[in-house]
ZANU-464012 format. One record per residue (C-alpha): x, y, z; residue in three letters. Coordinates in nm, 3 decimals, always signed. Example, Ala and Ser with C-alpha at 12.3 -4.5 7.8 and 13.67 -1.06 7.14 Angstrom:
REM residues 2
      px      py      pz resn
  +1.230  -0.450  +0.780  ala
  +1.367  -0.106  +0.714  ser
This chain:
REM residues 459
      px      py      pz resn
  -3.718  +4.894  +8.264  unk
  -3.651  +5.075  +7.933  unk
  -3.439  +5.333  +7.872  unk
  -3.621  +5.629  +7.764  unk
  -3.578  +5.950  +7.608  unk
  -3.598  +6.273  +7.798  unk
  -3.785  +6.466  +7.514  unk
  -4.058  +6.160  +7.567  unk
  -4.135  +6.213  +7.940  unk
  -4.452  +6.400  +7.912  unk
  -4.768  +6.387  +8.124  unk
  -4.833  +6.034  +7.993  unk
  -4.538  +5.924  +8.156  unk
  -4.682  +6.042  +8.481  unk
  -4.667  +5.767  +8.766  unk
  -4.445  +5.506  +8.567  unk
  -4.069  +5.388  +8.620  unk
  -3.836  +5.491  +8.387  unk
  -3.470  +5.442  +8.354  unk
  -3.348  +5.756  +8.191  unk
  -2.932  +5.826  +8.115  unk
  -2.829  +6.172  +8.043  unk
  -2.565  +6.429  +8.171  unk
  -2.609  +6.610  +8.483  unk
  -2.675  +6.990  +8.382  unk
  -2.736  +7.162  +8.755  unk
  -2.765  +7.025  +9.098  unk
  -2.911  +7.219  +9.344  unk
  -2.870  +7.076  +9.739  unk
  -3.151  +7.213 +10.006  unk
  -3.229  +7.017 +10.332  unk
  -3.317  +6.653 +10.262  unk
  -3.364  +6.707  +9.924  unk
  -3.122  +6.773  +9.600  unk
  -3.267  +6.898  +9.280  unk
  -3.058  +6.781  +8.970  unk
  -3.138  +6.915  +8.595  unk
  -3.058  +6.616  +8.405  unk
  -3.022  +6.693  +8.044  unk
  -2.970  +6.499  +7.689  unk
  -2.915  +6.688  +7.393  unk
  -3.158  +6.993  +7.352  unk
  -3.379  +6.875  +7.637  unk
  -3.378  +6.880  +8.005  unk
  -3.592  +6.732  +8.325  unk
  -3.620  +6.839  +8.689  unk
  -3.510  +6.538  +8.873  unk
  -3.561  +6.524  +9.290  unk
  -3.377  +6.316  +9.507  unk
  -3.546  +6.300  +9.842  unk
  -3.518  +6.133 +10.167  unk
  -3.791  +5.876 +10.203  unk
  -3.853  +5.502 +10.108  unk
  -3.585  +5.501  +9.833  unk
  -3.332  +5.762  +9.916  unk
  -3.126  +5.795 +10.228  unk
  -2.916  +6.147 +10.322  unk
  -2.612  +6.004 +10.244  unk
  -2.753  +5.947  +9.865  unk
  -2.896  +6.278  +9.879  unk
  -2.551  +6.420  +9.991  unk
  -2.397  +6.179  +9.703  unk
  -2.661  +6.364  +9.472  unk
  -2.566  +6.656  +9.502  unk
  -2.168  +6.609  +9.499  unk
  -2.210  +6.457  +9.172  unk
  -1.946  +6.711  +8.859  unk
  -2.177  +6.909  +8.617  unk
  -2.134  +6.707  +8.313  unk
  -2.114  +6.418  +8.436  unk
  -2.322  +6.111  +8.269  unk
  -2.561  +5.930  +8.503  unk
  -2.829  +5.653  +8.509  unk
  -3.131  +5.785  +8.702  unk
  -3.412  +5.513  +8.758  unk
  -3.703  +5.643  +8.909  unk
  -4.093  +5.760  +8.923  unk
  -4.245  +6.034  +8.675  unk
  -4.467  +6.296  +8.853  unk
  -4.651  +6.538  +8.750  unk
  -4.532  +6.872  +8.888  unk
  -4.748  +7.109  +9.096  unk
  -4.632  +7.376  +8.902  unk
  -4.466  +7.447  +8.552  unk
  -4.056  +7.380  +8.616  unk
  -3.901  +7.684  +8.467  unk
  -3.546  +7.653  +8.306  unk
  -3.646  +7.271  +8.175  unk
  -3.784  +7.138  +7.807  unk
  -4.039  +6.928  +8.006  unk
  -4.242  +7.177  +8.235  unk
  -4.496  +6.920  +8.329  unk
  -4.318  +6.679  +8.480  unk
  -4.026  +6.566  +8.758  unk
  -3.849  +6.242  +8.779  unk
  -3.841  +6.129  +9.128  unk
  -3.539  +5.929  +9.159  unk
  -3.485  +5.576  +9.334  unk
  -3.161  +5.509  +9.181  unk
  -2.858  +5.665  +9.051  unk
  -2.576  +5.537  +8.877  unk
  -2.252  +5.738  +8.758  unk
  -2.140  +5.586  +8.445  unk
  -1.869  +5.889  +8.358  unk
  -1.725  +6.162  +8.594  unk
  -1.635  +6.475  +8.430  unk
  -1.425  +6.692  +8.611  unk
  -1.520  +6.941  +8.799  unk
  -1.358  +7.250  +8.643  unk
  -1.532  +7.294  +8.276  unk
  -1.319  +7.520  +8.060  unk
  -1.706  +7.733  +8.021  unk
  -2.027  +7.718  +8.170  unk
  -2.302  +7.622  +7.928  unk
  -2.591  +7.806  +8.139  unk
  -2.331  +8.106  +8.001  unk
  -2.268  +7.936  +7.656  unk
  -2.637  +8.005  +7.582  unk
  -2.737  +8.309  +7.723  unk
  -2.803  +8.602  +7.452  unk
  -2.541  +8.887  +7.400  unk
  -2.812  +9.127  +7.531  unk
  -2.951  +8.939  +7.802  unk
  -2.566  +8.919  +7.951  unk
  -2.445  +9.299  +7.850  unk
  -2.773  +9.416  +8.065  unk
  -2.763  +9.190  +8.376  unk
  -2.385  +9.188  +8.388  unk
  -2.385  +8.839  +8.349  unk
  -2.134  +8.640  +8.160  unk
  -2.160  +8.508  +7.833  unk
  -1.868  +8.325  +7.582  unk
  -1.695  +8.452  +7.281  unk
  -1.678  +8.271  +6.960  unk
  -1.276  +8.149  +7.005  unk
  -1.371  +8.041  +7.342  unk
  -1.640  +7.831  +7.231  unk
  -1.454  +7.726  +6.931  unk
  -1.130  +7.593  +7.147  unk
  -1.420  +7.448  +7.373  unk
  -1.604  +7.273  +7.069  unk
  -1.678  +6.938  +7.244  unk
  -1.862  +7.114  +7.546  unk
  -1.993  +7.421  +7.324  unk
  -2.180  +7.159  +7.125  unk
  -2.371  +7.019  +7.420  unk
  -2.561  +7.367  +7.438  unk
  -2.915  +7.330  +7.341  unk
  -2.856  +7.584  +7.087  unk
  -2.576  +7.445  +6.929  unk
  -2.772  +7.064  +6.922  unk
  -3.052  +7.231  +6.780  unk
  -2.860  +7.387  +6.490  unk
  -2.712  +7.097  +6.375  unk
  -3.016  +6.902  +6.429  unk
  -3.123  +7.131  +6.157  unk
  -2.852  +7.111  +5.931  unk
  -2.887  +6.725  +5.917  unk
  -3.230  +6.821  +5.781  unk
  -3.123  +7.029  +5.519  unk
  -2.901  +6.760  +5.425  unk
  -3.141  +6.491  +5.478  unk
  -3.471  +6.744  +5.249  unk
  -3.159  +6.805  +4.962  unk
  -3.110  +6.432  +4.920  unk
  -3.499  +6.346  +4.913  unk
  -3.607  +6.630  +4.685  unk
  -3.347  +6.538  +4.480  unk
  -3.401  +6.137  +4.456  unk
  -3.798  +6.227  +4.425  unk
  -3.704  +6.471  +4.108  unk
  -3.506  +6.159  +3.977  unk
  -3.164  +6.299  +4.028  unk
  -2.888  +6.061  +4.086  unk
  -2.654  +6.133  +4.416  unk
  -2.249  +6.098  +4.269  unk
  -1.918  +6.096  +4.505  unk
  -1.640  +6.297  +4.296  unk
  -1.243  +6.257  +4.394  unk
  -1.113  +6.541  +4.648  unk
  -0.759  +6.453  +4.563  unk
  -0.706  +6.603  +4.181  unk
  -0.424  +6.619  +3.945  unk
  -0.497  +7.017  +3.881  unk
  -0.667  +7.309  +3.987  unk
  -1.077  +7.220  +3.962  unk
  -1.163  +7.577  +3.759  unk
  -0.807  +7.699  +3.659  unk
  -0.794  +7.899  +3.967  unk
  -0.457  +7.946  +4.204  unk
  -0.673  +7.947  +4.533  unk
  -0.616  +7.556  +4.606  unk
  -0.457  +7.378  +4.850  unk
  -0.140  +7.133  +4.728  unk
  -0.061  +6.832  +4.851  unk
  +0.221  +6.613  +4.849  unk
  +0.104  +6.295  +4.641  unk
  +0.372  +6.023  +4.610  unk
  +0.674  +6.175  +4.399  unk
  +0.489  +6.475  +4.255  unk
  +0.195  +6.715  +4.372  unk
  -0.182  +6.692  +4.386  unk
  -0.470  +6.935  +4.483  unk
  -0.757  +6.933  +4.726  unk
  -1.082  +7.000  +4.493  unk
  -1.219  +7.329  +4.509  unk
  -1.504  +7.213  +4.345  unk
  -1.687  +6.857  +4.240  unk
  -1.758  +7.062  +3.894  unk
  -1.571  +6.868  +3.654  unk
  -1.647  +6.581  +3.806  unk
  -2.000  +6.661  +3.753  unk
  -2.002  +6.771  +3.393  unk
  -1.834  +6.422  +3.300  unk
  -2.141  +6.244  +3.462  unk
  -2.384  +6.450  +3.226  unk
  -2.152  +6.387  +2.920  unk
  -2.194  +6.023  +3.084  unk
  -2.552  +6.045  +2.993  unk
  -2.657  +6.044  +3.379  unk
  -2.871  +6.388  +3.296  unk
  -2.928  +6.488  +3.663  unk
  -2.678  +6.453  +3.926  unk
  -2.606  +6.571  +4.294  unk
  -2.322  +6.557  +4.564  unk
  -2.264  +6.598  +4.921  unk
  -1.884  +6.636  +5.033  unk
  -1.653  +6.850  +5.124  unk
  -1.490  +7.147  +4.935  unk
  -1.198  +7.319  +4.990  unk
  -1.059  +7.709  +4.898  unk
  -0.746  +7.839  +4.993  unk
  -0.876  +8.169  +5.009  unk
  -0.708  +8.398  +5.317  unk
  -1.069  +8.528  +5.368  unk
  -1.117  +8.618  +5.735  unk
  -1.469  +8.703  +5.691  unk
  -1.800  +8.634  +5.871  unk
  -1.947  +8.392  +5.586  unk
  -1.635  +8.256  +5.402  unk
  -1.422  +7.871  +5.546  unk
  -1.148  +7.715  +5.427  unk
  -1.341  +7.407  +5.417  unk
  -1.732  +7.340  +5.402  unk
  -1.952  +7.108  +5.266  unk
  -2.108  +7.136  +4.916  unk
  -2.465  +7.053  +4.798  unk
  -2.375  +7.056  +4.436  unk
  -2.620  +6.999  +4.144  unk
  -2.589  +6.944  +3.771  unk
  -2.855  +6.915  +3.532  unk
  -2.861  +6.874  +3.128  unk
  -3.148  +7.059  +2.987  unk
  -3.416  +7.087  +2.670  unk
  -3.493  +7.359  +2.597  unk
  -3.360  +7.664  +2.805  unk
  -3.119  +7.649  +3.133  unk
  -3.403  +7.824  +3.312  unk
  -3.533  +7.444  +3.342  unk
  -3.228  +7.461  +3.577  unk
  -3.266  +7.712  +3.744  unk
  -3.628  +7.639  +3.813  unk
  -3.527  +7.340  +3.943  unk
  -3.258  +7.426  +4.164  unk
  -3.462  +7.686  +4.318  unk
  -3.768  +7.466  +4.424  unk
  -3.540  +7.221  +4.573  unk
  -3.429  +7.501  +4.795  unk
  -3.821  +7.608  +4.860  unk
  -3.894  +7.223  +4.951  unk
  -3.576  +7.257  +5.193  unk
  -3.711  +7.552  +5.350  unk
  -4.063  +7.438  +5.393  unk
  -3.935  +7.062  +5.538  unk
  -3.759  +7.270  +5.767  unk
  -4.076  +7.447  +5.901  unk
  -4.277  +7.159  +5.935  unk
  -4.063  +6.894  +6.102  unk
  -3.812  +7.148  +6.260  unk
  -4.024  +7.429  +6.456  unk
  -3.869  +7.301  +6.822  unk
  -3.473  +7.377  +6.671  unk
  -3.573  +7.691  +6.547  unk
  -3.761  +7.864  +6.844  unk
  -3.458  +7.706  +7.012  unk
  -3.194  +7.859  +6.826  unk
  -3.407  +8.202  +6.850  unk
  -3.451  +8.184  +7.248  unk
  -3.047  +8.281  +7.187  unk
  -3.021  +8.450  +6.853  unk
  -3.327  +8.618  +6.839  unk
  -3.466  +8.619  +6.439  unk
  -3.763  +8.676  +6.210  unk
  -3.896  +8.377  +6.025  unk
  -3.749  +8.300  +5.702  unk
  -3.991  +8.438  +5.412  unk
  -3.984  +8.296  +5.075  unk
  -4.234  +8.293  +4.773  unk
  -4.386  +8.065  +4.553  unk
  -4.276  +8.027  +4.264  unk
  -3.974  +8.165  +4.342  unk
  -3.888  +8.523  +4.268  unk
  -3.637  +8.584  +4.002  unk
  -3.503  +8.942  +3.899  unk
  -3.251  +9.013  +3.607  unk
  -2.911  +9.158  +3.698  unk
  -2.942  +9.484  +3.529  unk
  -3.295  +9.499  +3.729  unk
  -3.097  +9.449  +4.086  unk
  -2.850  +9.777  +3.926  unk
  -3.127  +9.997  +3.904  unk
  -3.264  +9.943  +4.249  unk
  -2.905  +9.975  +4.369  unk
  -2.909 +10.280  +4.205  unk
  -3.247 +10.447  +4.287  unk
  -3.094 +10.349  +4.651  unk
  -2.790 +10.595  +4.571  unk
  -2.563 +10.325  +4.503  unk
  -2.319 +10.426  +4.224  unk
  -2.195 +10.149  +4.035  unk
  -2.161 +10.017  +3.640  unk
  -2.308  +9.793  +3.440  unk
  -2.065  +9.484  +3.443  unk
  -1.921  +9.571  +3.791  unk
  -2.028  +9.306  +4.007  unk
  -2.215  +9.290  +4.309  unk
  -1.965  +9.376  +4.636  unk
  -2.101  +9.270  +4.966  unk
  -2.231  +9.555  +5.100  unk
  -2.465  +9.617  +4.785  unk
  -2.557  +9.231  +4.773  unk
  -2.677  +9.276  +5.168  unk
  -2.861  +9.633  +5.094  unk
  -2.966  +9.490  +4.734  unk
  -3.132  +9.219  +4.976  unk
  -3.296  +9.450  +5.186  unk
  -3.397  +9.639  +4.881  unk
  -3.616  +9.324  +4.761  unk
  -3.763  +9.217  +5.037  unk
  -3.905  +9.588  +5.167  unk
  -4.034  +9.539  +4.786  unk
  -4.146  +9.189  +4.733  unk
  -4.144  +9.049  +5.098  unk
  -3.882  +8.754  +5.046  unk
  -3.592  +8.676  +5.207  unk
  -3.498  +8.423  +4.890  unk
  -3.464  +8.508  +4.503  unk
  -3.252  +8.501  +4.227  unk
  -3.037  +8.737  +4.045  unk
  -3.019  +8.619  +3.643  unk
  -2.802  +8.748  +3.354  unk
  -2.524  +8.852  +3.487  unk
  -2.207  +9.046  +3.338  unk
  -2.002  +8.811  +3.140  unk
  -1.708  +8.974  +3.225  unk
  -1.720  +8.899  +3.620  unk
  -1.834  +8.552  +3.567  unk
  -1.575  +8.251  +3.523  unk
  -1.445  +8.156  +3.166  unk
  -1.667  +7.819  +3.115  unk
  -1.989  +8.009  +3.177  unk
  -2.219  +8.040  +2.858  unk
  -2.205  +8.386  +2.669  unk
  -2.613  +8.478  +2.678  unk
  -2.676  +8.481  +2.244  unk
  -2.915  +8.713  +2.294  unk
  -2.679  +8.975  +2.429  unk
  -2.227  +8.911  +2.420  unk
  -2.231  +9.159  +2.763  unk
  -2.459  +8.931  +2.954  unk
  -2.401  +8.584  +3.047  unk
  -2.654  +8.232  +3.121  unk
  -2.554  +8.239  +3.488  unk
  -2.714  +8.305  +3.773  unk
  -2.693  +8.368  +4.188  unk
  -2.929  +8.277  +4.439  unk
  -2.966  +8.494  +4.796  unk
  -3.102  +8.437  +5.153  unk
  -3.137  +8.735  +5.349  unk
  -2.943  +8.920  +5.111  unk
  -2.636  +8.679  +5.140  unk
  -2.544  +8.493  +4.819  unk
  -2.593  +8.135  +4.896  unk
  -2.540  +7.971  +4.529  unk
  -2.398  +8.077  +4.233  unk
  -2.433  +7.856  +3.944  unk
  -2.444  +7.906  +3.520  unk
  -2.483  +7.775  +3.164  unk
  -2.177  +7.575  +3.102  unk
  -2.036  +7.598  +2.799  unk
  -2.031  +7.210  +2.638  unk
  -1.846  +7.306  +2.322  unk
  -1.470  +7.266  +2.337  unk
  -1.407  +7.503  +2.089  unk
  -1.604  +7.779  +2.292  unk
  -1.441  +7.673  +2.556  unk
  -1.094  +7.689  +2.474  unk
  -1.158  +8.074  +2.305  unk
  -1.283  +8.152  +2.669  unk
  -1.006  +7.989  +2.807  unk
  -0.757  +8.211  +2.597  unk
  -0.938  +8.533  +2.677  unk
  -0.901  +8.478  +3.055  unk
  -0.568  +8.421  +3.014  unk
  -0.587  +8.046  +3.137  unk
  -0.274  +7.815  +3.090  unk
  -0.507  +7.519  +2.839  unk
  -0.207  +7.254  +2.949  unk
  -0.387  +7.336  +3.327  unk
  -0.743  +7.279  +3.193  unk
  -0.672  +7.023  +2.920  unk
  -0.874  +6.757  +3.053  unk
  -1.168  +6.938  +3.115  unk
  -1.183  +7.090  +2.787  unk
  -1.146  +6.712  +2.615  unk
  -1.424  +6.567  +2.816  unk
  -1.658  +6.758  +2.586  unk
  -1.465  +6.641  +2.310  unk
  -1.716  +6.334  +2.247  unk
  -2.121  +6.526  +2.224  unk
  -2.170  +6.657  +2.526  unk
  -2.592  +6.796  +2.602  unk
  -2.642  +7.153  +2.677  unk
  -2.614  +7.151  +3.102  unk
  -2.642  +7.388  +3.380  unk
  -2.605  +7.363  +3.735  unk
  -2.421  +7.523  +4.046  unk
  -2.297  +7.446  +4.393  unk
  -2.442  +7.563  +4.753  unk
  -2.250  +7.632  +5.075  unk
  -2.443  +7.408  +5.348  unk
  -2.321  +7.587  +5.638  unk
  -2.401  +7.926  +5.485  unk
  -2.773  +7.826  +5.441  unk
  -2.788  +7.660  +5.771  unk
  -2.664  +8.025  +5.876  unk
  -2.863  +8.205  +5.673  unk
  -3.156  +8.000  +5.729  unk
  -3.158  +8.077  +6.130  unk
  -3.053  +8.440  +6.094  unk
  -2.695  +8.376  +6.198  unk
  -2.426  +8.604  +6.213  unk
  -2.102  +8.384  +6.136  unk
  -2.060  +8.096  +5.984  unk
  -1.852  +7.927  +6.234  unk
  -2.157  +7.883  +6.432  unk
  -2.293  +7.656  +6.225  unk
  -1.973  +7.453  +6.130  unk
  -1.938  +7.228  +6.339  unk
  -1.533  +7.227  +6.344  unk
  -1.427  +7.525  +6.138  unk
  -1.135  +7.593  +5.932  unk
  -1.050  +7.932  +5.804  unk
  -0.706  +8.048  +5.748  unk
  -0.629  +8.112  +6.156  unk
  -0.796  +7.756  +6.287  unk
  -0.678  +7.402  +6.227  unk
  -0.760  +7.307  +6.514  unk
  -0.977  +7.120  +6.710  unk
């Protein structure tokens, strides 16, 4: 017999053996029979043991003693069912079991139940029936991520991953790994994490930036990454980690750093429409328990000027100047704003204030208050913000000075665009934010799949 997969036992299956391993999800004892849910991953099969030809009461009884949790081999006979089984993946069909093999007890008090681990907030606050909080699951992380829900997110978020590496390579970008250990603070910022590093210190890179800049002064013209970043920010907020994994792209350009930006944003648009076509099962699984509606998003992708995203701010009663930036509650209503308007959950905000943006960013020529740089928002969340760099060290440096950066700190940046460096653009995305974002979310943590913030190290 081989071992098959519980998502394949369909109505073709019906009347063959199968050997089938997964973990036992429910057992259920009545008379001479024992009904077991046996699940694996995000999917789940009635299975019967019965007294008869194959089974005797003492298996039946053995059946149903068997710890929730626990991993089993089940050999046995697919049948159809005479009517759908609710609560399973595969309504169709029961596995009528000959055999049954323990191959790992768990024990039999689980610190949560995950019948409780994936019932809605709603569902639970109007039956009176339990459901788990976020530290609970999160101190719980190896048994919270058996949950169908929590399978089916990160099922997803290996395809965003998976889309962001082939629309890349297909575009003829080249994928780069960048050091994490560095020798000083990735943008001149104090928000990093030291480490000791032999007799002196080092840093944990907030960013693969520099790292990327030197490949396009390297003459590799389109590069991408996939690692982790790191922020010692104390931001205990629903959208912000300690740690997370970037999707970072750079890009040297022609003519204009819209080719950039144009770029950047239809590798997000080929993400998003991968993800409906070979994810639709993880996402009406995810929104059995966080109910959400579908992501919208146009083509080509909208794109609105800074001073544009004021004004509708302000015809919303939002006060606010014209190089303040954007705080969180006006990105979220400026979000809301644009797609009661234009019916998209994803655009981008261009041209914004020089003064909010960081010192490398390129002054726009057309205009010293307004700067080549540029955000990009799902669901009114800012997902990626990226910009011009400047690639002239002399530029550079008179930025530098007006920020009031320490050039000792930044000196080797600055000299790797000592030697012709072509005009470049690019920015980095948070990978748990769109995975978030994406699904209709509501923190972060949910879709990291060990999180660290400034209160959690740990598991």
């Amino acid at each position: 017999r081989v071992l098959v997969r519980i998502k394949d036992l369909t109505l073709e299956k019906a009347d063959k053996e199968v050997w089938v391993r997964g973990r036992i999800h429910t057992s259920r004892a009545k008379g001479k029979q024992c009904f077991l849910v046996l699940r694996q991953q995000q999917f789940n099969i009635q299975a019967l043991v019965a007294v008869g030809q194959h089974a005797s009461k003492q298996m039946v009884k053995f059946a149903a003693n068997i710890t929730k949790e626990s991993i089993v081999d089940i050999e046995g006979v697919v049948r159809k069912a005479y009517q759908k089984v609710g609560g399973c993946t595969q309504q169709d069909v029961e596995l009528h079991v000959q055999r049954i093999y323990v191959i790992s007890s768990a024990e039999p008090r689980l610190p949560l139940q995950l019948d409780d681990a994936v019932r809605p907030e709603v569902e639970g606050e109007e039956d009176g029936r339990a459901t788990v909080n976020q530290d609970t699951r999160l101190d719980n992380r190896i048994i919270d991520l058996r949950t169908s829900t929590s399978q089916a997110i990160f099922c997803l978020q290996s395809g965003i991953c998976q889309l962001f590496r082939e629309t890349l390579i297909r575009k003829g970008f080249v994928e780069i790994q960048t050091p994490k250990i560095i020798s000083a603070a990735s943008e001149g910022g104090a928000n990093v994490f030291t480490v000791s590093y032999f007799k002196t210190s080092a840093y944990l890179a907030q960013s693969p930036q520099l790292y990327k800049q030197m490949c396009i002064c390297a003459d590799f013209e389109k590069v991408f990454c996939v690692g982790p970043v790191f922020r010692a920010e104390d931001s205990n907020t629903h959208r912000h980690l300690t740690e997370f994994v970037g999707l970072d792209i750079e890009m040297a350009f022609n003519y204009h750093y819209h080719e950039v930006v144009d770029e950047i944003a239809d590798t997000l648009v080929q993400i998003f429409k991968g993800l409906q076509e070979r994810f639709q099962t993880e996402i009406q699984t995810v929104s059995k328990q966080f109910p959400c509606e579908p992501f919208k998003f146009l083509e080509p992708t909208l794109r609105l000027e800074y001073r544009e995203g004021v004004a509708m701010l302000r015809e919303a009663g939002v006060e606010m100047g014209d190089e303040e930036d954007l705080s969180t509650p006006n990105e979220k209503l400026l979000g809301r704003l644009v797609k009661e308007k234009y019916d998209t959950d994803f655009y981008i905000l261009d041209k914004y204030p020089l003064a909010v943006r960081p010192f490398y960013t390129m002054p726009d020529p057309a205009n010293p208050k307004t700067s080549n740089s540029y955000d990009m928002f799902m669901r009114g969340e800012e997902i990626l913000s990226g910009a011009q760099r400047i690639h002239d060290p002399q530029l550079l440096t008179e930025r530098a000075k007006h920020h009031g950066i320490d050039l000792e700190k930044i000196k080797a940046y600055i000299d790797s665009f000592r030697f012709g460096a072509p005009p470049h653009a690019g920015g980095g995305i948070g990978l748990e934010r769109v995975t978030m974002l994406y699904l209709g979310l509501h923190n972060v943590r949910q879709t990291s799949m060990f999180p660290r913030d400034p209160k959690r190290l740990t598991p």
